[in-house]
MIKELO-219604 format. One record per residue: residue number from 1; residue in three letters; x, y, z of N, C-alpha, C in turn. Coordinates in steps of 0.2 Angstrom, whole numbers. Layout:
<rec><num>NUM</num><residuo>ala</residuo><n_c1>X</n_c1><n_c2>Y</n_c2><n_c3>Z</n_c3><ca_c1>X</ca_c1><ca_c2>Y</ca_c2><ca_c3>Z</ca_c3><c_c1>X</c_c1><c_c2>Y</c_c2><c_c3>Z</c_c3></rec>
...
***
This chain:
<rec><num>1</num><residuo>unk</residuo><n_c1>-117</n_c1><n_c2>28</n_c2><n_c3>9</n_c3><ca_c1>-114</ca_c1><ca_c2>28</ca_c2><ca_c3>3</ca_c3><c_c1>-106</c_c1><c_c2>27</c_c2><c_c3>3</c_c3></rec>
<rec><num>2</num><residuo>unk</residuo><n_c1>-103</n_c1><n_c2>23</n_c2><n_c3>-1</n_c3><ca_c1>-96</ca_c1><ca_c2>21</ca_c2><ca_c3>0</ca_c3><c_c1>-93</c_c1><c_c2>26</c_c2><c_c3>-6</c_c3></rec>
<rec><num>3</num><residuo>unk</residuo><n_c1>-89</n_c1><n_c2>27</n_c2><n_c3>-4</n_c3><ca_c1>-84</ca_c1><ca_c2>32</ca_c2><ca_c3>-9</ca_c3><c_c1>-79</c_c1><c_c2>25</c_c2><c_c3>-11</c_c3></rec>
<rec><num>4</num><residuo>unk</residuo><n_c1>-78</n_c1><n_c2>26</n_c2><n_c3>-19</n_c3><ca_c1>-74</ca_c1><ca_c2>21</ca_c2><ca_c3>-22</ca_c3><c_c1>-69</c_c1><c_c2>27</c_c2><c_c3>-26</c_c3></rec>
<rec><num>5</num><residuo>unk</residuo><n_c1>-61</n_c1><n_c2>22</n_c2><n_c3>-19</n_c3><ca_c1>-58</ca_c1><ca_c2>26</ca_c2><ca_c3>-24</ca_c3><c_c1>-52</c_c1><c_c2>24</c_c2><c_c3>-28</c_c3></rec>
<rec><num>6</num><residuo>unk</residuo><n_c1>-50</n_c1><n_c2>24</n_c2><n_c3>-33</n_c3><ca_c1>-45</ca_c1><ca_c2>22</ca_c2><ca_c3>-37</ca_c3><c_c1>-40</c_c1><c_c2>25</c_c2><c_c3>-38</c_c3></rec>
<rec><num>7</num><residuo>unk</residuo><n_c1>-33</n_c1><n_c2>20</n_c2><n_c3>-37</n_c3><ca_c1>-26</ca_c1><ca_c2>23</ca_c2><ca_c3>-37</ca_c3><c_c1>-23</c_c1><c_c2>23</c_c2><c_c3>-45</c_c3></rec>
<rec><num>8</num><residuo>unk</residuo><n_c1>-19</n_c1><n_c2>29</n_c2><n_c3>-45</n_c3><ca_c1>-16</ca_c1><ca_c2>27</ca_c2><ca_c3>-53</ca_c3><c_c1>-13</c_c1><c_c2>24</c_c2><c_c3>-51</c_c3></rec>
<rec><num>9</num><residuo>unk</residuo><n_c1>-10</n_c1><n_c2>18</n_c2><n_c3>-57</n_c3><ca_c1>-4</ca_c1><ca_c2>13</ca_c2><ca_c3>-57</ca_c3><c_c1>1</c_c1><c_c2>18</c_c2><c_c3>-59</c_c3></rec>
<rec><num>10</num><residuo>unk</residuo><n_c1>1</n_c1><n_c2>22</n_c2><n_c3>-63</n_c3><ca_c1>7</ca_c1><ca_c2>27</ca_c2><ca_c3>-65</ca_c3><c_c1>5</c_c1><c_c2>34</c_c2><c_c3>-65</c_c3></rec>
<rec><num>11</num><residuo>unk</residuo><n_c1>8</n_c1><n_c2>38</n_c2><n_c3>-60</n_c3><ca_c1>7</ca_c1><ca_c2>47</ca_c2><ca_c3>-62</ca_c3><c_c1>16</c_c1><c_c2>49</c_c2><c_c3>-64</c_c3></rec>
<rec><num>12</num><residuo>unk</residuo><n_c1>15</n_c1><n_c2>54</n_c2><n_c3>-68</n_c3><ca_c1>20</ca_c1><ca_c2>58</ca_c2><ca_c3>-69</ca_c3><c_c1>19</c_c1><c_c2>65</c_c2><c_c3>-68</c_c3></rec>
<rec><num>13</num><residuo>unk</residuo><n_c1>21</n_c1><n_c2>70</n_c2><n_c3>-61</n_c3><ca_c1>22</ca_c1><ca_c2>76</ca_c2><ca_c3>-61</ca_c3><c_c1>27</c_c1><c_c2>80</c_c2><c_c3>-62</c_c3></rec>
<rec><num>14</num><residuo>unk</residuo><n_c1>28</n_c1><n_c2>86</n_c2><n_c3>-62</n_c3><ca_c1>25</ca_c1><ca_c2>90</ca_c2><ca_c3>-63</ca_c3><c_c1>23</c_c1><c_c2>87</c_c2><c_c3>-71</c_c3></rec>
<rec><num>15</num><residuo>unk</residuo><n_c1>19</n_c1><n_c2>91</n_c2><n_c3>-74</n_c3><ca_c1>16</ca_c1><ca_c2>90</ca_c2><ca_c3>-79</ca_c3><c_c1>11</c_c1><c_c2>99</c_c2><c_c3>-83</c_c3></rec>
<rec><num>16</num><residuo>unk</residuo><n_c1>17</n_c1><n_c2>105</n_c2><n_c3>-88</n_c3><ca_c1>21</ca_c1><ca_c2>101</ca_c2><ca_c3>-90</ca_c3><c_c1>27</c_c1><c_c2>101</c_c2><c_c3>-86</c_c3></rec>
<rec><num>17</num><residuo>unk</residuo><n_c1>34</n_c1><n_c2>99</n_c2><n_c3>-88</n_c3><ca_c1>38</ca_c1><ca_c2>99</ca_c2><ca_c3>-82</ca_c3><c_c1>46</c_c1><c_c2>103</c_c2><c_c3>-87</c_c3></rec>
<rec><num>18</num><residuo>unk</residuo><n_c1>51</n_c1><n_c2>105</n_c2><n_c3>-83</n_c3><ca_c1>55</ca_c1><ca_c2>109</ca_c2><ca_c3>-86</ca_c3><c_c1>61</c_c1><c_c2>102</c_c2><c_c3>-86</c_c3></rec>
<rec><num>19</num><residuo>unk</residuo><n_c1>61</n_c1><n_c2>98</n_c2><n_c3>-86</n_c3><ca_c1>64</ca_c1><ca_c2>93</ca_c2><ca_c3>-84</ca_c3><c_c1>64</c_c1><c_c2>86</c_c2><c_c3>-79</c_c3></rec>
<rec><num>20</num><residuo>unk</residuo><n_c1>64</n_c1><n_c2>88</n_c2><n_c3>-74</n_c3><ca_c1>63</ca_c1><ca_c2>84</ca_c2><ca_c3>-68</ca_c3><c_c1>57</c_c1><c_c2>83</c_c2><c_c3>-67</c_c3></rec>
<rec><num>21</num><residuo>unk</residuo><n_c1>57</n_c1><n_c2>75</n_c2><n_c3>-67</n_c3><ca_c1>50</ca_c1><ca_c2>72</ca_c2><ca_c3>-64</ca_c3><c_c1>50</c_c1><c_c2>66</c_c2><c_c3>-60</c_c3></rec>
<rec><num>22</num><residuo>unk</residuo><n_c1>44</n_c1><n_c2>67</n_c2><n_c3>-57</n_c3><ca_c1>43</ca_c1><ca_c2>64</ca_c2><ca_c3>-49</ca_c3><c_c1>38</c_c1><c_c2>59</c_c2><c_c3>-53</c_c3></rec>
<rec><num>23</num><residuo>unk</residuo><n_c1>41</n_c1><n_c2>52</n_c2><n_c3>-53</n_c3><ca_c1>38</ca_c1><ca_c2>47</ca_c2><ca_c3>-57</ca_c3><c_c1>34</c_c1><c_c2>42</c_c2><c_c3>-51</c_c3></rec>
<rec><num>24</num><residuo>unk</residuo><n_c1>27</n_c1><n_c2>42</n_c2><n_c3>-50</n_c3><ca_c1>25</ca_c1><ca_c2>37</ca_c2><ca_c3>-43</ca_c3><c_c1>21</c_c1><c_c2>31</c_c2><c_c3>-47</c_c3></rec>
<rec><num>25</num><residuo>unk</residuo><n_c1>21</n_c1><n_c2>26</n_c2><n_c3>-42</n_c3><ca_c1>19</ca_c1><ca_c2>22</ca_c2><ca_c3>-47</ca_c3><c_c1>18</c_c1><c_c2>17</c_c2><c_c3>-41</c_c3></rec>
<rec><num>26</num><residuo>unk</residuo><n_c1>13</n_c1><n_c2>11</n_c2><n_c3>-40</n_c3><ca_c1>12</ca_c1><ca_c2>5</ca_c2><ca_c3>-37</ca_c3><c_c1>17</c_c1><c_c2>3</c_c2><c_c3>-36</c_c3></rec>
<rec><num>27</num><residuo>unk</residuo><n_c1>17</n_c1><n_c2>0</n_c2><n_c3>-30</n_c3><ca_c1>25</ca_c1><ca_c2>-4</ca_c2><ca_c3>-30</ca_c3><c_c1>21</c_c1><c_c2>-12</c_c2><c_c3>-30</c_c3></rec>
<rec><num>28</num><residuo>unk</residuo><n_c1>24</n_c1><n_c2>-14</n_c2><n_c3>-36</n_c3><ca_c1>24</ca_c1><ca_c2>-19</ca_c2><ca_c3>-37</ca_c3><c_c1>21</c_c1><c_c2>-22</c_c2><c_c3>-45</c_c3></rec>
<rec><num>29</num><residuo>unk</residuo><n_c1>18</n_c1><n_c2>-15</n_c2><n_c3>-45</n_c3><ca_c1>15</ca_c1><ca_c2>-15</ca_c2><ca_c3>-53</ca_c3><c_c1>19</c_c1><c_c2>-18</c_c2><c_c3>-58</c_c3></rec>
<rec><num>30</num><residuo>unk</residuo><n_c1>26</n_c1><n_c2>-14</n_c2><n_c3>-59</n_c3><ca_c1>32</ca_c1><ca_c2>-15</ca_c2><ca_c3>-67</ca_c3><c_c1>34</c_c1><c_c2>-15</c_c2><c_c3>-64</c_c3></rec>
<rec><num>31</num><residuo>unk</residuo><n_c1>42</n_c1><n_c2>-16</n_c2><n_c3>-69</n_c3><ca_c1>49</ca_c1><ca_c2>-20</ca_c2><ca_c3>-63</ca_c3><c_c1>52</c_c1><c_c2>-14</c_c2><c_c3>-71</c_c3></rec>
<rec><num>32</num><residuo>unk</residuo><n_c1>50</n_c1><n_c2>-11</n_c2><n_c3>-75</n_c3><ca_c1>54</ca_c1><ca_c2>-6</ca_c2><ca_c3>-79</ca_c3><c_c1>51</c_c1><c_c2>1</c_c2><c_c3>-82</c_c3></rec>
<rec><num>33</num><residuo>unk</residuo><n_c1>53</n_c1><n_c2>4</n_c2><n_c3>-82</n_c3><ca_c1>51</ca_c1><ca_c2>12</ca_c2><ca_c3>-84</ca_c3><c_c1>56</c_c1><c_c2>12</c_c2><c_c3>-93</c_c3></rec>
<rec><num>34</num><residuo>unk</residuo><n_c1>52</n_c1><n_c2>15</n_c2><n_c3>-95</n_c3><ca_c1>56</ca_c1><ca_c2>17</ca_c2><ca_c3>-102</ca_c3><c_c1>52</c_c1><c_c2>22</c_c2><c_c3>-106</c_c3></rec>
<rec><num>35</num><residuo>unk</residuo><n_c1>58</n_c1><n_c2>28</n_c2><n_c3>-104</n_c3><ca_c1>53</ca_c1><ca_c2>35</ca_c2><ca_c3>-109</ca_c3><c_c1>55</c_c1><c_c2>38</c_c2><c_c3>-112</c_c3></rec>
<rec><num>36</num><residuo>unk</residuo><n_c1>51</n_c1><n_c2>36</n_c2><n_c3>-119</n_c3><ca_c1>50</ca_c1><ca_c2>39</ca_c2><ca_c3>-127</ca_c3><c_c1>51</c_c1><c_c2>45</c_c2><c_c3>-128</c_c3></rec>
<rec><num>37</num><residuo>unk</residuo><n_c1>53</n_c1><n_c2>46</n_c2><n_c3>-134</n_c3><ca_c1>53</ca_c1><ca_c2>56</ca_c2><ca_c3>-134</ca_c3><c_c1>46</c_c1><c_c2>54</c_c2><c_c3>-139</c_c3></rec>
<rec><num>38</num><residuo>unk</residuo><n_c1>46</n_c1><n_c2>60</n_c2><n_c3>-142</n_c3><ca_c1>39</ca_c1><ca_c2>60</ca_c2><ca_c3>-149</ca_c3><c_c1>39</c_c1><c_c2>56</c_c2><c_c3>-155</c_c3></rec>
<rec><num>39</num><residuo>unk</residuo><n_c1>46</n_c1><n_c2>53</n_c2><n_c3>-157</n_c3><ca_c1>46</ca_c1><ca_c2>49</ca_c2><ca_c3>-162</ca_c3><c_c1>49</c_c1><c_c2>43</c_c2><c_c3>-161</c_c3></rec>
<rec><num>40</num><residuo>unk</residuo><n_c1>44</n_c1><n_c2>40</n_c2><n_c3>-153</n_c3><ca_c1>48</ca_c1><ca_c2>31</ca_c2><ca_c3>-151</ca_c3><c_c1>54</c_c1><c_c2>30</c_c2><c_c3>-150</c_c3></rec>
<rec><num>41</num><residuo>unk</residuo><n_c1>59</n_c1><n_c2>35</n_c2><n_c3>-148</n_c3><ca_c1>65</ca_c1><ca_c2>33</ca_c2><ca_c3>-145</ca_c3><c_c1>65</c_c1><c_c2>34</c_c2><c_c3>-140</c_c3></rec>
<rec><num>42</num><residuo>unk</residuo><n_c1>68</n_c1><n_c2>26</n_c2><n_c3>-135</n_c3><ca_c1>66</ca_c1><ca_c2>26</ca_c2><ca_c3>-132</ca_c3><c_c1>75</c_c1><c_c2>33</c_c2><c_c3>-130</c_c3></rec>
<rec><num>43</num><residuo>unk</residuo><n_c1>75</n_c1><n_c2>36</n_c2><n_c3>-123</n_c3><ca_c1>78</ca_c1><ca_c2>41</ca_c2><ca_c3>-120</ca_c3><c_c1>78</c_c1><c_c2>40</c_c2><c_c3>-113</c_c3></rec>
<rec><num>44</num><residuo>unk</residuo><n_c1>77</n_c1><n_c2>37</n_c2><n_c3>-109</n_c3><ca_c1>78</ca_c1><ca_c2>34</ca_c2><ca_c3>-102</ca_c3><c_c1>76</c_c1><c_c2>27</c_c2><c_c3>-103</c_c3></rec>
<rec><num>45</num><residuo>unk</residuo><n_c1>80</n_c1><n_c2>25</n_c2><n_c3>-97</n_c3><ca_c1>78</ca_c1><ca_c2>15</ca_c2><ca_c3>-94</ca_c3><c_c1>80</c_c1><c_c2>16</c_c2><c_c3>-90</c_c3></rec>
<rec><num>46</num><residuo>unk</residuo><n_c1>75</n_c1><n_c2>13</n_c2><n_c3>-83</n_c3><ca_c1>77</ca_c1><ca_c2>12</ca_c2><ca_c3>-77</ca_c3><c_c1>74</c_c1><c_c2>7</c_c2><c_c3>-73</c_c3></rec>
<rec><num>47</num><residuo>unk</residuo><n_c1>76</n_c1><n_c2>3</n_c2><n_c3>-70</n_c3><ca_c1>71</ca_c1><ca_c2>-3</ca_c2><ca_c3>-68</ca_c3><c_c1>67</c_c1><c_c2>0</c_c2><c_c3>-61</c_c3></rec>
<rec><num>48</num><residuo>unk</residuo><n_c1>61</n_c1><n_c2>-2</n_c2><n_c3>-61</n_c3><ca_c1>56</ca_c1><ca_c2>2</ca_c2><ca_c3>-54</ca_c3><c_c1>60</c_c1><c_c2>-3</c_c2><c_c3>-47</c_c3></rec>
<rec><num>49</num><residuo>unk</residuo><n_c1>63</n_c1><n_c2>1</n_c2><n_c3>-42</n_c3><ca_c1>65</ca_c1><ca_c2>-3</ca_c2><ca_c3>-39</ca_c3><c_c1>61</c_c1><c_c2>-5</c_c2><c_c3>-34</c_c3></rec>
<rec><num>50</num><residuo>unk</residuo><n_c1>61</n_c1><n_c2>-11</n_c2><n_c3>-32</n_c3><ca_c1>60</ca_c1><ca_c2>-14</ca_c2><ca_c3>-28</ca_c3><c_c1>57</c_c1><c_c2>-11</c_c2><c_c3>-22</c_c3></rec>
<rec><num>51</num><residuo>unk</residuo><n_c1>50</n_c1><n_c2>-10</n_c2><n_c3>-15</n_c3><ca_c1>49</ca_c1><ca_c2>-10</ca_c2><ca_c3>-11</ca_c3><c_c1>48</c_c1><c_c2>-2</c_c2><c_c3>-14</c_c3></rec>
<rec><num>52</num><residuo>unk</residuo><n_c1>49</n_c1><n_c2>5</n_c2><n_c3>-18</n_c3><ca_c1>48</ca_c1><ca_c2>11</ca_c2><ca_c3>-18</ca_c3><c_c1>44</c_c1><c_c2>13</c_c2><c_c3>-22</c_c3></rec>
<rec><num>53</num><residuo>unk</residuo><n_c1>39</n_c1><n_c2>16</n_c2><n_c3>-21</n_c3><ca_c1>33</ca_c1><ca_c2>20</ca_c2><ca_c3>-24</ca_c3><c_c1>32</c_c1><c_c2>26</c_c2><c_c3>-29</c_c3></rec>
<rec><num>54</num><residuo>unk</residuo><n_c1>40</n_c1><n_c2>30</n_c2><n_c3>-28</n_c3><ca_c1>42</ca_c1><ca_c2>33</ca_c2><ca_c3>-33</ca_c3><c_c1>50</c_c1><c_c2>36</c_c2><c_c3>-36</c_c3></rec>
<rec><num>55</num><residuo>unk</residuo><n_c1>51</n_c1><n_c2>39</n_c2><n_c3>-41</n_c3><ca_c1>58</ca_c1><ca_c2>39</ca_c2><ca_c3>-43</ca_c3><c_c1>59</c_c1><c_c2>45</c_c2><c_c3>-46</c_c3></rec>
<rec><num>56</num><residuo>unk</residuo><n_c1>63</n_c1><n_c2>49</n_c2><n_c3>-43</n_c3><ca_c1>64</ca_c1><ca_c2>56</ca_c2><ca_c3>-48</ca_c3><c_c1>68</c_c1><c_c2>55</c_c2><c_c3>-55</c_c3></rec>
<rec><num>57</num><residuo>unk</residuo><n_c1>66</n_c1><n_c2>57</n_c2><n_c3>-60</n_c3><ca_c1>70</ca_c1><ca_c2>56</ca_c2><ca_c3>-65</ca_c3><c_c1>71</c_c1><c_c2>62</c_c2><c_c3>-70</c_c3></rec>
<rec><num>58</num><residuo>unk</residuo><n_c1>77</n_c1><n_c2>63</n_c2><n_c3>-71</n_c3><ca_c1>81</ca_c1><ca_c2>70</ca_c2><ca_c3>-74</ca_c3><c_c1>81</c_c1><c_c2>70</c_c2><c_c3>-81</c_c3></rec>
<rec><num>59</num><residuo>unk</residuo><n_c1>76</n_c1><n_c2>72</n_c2><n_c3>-84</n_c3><ca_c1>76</ca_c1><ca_c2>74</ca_c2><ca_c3>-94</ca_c3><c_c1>79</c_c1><c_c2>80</c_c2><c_c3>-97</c_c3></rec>
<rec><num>60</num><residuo>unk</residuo><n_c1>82</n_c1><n_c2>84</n_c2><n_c3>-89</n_c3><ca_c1>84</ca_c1><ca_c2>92</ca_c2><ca_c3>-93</ca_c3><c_c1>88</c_c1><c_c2>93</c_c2><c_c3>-99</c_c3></rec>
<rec><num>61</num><residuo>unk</residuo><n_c1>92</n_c1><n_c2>86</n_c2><n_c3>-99</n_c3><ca_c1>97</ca_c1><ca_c2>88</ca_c2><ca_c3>-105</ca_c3><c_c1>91</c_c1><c_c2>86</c_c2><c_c3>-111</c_c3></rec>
<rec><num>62</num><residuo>unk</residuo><n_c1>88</n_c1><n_c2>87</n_c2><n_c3>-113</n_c3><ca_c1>82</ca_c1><ca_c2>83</ca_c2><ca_c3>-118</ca_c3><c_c1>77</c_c1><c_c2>89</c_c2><c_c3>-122</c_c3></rec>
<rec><num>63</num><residuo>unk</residuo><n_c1>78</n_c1><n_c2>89</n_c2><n_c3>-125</n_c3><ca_c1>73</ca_c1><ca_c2>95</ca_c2><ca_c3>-128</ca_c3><c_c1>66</c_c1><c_c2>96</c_c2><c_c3>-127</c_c3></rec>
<rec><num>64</num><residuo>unk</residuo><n_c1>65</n_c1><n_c2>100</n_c2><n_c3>-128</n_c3><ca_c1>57</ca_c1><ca_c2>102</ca_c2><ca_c3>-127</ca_c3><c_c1>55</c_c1><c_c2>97</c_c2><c_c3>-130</c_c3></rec>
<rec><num>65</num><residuo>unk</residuo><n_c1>45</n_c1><n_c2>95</n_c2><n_c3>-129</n_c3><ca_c1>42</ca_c1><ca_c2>90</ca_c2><ca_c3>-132</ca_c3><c_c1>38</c_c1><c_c2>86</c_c2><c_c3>-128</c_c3></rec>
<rec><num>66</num><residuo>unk</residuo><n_c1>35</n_c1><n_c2>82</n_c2><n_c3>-132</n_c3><ca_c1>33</ca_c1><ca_c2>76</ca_c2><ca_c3>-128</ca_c3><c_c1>35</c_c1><c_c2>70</c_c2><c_c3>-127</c_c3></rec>
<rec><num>67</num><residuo>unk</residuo><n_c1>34</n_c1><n_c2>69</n_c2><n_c3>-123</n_c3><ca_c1>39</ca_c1><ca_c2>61</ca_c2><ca_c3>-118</ca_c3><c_c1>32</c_c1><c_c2>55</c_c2><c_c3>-118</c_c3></rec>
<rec><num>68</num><residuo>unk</residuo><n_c1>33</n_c1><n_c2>50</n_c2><n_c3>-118</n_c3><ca_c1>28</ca_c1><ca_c2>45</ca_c2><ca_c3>-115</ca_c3><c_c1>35</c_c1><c_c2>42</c_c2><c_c3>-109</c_c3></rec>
<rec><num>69</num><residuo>unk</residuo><n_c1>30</n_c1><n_c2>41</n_c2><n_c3>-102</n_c3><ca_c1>32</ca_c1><ca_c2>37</ca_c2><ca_c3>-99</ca_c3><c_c1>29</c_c1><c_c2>30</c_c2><c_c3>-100</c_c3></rec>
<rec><num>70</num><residuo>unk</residuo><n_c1>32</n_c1><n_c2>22</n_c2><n_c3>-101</n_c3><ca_c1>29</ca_c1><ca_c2>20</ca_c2><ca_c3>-100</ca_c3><c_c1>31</c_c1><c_c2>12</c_c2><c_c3>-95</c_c3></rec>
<rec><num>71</num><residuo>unk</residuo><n_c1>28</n_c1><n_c2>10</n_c2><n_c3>-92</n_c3><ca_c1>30</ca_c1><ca_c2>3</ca_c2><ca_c3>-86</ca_c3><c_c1>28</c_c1><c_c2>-3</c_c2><c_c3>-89</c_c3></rec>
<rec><num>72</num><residuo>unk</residuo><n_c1>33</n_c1><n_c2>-7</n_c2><n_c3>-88</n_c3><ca_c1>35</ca_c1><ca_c2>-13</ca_c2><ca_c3>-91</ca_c3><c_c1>37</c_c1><c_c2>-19</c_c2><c_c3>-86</c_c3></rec>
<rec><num>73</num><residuo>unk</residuo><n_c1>29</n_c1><n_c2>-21</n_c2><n_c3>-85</n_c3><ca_c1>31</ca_c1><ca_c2>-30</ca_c2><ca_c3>-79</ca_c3><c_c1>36</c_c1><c_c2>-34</c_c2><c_c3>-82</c_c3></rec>
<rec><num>74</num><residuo>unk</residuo><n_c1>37</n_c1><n_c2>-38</n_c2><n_c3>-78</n_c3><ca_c1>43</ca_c1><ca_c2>-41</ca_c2><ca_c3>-81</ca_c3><c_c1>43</c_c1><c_c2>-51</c_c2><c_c3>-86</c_c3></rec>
<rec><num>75</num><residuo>unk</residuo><n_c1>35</n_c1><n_c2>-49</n_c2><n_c3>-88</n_c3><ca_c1>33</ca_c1><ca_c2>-51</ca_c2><ca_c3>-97</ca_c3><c_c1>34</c_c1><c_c2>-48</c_c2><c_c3>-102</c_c3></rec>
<rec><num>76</num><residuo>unk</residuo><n_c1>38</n_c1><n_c2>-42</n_c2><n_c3>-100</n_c3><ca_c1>36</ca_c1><ca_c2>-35</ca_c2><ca_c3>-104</ca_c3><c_c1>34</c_c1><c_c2>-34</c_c2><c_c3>-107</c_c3></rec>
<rec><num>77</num><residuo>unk</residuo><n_c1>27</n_c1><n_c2>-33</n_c2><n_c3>-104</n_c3><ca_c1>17</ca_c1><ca_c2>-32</ca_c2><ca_c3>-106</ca_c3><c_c1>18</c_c1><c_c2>-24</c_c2><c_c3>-104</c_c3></rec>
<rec><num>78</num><residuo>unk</residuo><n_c1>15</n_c1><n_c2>-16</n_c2><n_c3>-107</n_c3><ca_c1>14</ca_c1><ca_c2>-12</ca_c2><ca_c3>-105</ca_c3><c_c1>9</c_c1><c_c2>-12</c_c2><c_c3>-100</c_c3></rec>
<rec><num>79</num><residuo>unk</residuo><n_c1>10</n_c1><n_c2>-11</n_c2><n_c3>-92</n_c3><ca_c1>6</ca_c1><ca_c2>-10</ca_c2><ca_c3>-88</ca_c3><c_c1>4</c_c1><c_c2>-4</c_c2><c_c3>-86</c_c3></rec>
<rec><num>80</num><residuo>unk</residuo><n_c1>7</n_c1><n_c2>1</n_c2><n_c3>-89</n_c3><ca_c1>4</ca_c1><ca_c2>10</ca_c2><ca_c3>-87</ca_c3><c_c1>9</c_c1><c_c2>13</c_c2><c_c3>-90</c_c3></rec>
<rec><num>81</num><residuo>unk</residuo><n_c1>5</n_c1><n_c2>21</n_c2><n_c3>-93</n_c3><ca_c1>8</ca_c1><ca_c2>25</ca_c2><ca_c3>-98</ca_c3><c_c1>8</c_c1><c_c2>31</c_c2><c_c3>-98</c_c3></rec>
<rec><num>82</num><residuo>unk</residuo><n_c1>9</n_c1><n_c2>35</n_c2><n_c3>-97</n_c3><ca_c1>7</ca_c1><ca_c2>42</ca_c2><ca_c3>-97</ca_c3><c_c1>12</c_c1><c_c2>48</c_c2><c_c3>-100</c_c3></rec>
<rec><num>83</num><residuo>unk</residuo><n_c1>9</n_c1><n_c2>49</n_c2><n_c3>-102</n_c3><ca_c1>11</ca_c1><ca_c2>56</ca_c2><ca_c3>-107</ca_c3><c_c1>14</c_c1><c_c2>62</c_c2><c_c3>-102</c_c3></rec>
<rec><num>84</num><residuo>unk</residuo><n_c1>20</n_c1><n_c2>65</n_c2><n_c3>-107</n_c3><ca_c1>21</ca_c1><ca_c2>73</ca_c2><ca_c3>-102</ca_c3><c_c1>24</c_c1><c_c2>79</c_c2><c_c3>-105</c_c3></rec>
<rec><num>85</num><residuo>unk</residuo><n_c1>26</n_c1><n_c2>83</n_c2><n_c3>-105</n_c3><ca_c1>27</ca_c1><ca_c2>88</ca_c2><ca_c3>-110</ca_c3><c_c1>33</c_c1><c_c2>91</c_c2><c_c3>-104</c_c3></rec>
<rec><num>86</num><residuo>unk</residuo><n_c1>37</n_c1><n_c2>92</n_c2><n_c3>-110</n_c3><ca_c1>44</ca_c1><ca_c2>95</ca_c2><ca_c3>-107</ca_c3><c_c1>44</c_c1><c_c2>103</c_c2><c_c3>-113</c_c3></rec>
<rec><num>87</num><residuo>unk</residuo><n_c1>43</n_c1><n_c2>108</n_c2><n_c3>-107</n_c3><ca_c1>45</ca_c1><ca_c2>114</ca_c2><ca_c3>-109</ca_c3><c_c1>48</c_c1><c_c2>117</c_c2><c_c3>-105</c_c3></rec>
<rec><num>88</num><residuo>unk</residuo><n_c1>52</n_c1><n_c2>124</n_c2><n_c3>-107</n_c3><ca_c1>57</ca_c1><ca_c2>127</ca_c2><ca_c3>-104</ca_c3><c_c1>56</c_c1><c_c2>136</c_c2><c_c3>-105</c_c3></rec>
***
């Protein structure tokens, strides 16, 4: 029996997180990160670099709540999303 096993195209941890998050992601997946607070603003932009798998990203100045992370190839088609909750 084969084990099938499946990678996320996007994780966000810690989850929830006090601010800082460890964004991993396929490399080659998006070529853009942009993450929403609760009412569609976007609040960060950063493009996924090149040749790295993940990216720490600093929200603490940012109020409690919910965030979407979401990755943007570069047709700027949503290729992966994921939710995270920032409390303190």
């Amino acid at each position: 029996i084969e084990k099938n096993e499946t990678k996320e195209v996007l994780t966000v941890m810690p989850n929830p997180s006090q601010g800082w998050l460890d964004v991993q992601f396929q490399p080659g997946a998006g070529t853009q990160f942009v993450i929403f607070n609760s009412i569609g603003k976007p609040v960060k932009q950063m493009l996924a670099p090149t040749g790295v798998s993940s990216v720490t990203v600093d929200l603490s100045g940012e109020p409690t709540g919910i965030y979407h992370v979401v990755l943007f190839n570069q047709a700027n088609k949503v290729v992966a999303q994921n939710r995270i909750t920032i409390s303190r």
